[in-house]
C-alpha positions in Angstrom: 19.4 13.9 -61.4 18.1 17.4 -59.8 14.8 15.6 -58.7 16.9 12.8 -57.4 18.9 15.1 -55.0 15.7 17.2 -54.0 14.0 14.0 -53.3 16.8 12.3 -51.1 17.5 16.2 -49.4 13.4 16.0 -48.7 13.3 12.2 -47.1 16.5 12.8 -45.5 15.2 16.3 -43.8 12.1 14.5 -42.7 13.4 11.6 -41.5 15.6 13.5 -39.2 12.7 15.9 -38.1 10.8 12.4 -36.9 13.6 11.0 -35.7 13.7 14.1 -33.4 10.4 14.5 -32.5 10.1 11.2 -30.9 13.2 11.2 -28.4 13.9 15.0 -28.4 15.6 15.4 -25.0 14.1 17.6 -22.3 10.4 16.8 -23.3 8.1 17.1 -19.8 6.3 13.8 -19.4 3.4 13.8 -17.2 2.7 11.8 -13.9 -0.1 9.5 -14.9 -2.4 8.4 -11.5 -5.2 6.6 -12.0 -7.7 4.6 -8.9 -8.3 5.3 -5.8 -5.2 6.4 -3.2 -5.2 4.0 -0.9 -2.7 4.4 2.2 -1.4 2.4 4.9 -3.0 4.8 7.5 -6.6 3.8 5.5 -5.9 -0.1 6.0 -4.6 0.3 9.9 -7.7 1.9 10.8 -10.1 -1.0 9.1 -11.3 -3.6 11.9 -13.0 -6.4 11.6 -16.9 -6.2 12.0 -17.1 -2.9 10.3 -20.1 -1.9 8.5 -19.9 -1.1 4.4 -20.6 2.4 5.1 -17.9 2.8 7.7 -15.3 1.0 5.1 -16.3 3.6 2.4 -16.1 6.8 5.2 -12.5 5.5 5.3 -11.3 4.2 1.3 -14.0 5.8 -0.2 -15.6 4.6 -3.5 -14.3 0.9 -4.6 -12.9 1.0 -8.2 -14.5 -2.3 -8.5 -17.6 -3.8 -7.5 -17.8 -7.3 -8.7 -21.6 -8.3 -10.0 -20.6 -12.0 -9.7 -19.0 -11.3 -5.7 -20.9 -8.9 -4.3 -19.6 -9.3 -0.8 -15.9 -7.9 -2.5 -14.7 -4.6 -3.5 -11.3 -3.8 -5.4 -9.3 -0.7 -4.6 -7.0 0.1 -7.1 -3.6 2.8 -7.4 -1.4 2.9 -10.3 0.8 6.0 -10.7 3.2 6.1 -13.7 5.9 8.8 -13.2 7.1 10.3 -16.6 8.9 8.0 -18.6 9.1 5.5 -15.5 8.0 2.3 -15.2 4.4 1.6 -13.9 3.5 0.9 -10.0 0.3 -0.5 -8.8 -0.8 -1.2 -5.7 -4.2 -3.4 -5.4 -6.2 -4.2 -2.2 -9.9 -6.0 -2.1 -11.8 -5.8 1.0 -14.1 -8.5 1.6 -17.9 -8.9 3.4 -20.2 -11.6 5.3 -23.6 -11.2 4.7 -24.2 -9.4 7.5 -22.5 -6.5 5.1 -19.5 -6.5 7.9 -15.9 -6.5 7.2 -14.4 -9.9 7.6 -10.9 -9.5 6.1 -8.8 -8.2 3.5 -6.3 -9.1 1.0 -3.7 -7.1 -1.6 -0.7 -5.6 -1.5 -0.9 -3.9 1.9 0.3 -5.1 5.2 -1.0 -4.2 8.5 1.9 -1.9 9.8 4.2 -1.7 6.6 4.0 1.7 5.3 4.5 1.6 1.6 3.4 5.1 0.7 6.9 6.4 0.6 7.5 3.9 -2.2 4.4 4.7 -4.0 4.6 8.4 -3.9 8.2 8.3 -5.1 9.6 9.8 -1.5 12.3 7.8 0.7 10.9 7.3 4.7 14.7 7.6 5.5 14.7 4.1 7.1 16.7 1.0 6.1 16.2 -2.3 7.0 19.4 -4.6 7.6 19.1 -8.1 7.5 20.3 -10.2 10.0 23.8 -11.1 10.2 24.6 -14.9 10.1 27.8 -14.8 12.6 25.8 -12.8 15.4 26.7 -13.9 18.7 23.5 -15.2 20.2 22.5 -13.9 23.7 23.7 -15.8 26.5 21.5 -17.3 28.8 20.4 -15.2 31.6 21.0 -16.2 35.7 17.9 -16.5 37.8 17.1 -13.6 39.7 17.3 -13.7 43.2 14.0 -14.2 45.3 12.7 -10.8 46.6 15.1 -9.1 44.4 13.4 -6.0 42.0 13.6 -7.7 39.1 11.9 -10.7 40.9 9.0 -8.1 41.5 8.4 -7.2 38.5 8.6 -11.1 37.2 5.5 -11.4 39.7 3.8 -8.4 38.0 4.0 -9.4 34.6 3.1 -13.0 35.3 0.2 -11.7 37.6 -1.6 -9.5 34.0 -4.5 -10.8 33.3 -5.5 -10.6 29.2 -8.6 -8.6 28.0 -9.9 -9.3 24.8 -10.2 -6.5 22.3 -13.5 -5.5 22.1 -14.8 -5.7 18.2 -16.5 -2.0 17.3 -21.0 -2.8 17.3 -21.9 -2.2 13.8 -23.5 1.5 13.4 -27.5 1.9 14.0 -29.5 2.5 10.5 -32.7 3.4 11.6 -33.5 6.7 10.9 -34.1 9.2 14.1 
């Protein structure tokens, strides 16, 4: 009968010492990053025709380097914040054989900053969708001929379009 009691007392004393060593309250959990950073400023500045070694100046390192694609490398983020749920962000950026950037694919947009959302930090900016019942402009009456706004009509109409020009790859001879 004694051993019975001290044997229940023991189980019961350890059982409540495990139970509270897994969800004790107030335990620091660590922020677990892993892969390379990659922002939305590093994507904005990629351009099409860029060299390998200008794309690594500006991502660094790929993650990834695929033996079966070699003409595709794999940026990877994942940050984990402690006890949160997991958030990755991927982005593969992809060459000719000319070893120039042609385009890119992942999880990044060309001018939607996501970094806010990554790092945990609001931008302060909402975005409102647009209402169903708003009144649609009304239709706007000519402009009369020699007027200002005819002016600058004629102006706008007059611009001629310049092509972007694409960056020349960078020289690799030595000097």
């Amino acid at each position: 009968m004694q051993n019975t009691k001290l044997l229940l007392t023991s189980f019961t004393f350890v059982g409540l010492l495990a139970l509270a060593g897994c969800s004790f309250p107030g335990v620091y959990k660590i922020d677990i990053q892993q892969g390379n950073v990659v922002t939305q400023d590093m994507i904005d500045q990629l351009r099409p025709g860029m060299t390998r070694k200008q794309v690594r100046f500006i991502m660094g390192n790929p993650l990834l380097t695929d033996t079966f694609h070699a003409d595709r490398w794999d940026y990877l983020y994942s940050l984990q914040p402690g006890g949160g749920e997991r958030q990755q962000e991927r982005i593969s950026v992809i060459f000719n054989p000319n070893d120039q950037l042609v385009s890119l694919s992942g999880d990044f947009m060309p001018g939607v900053s996501r970094d806010e959302a990554i790092l945990g930090k609001d931008s302060g900016t909402t975005v409102v969708a647009p209402a169903e019942n708003v009144e649609k402009p009304k239709p706007e009456k000519p402009v009369k001929p020699g007027s200002l706004l005819d002016q600058i009509q004629k102006d706008v109409d007059g611009v001629e379009t310049v092509p972007v020009p694409t960056p020349q790859p960078l020289e690799t001879s030595p000097q």
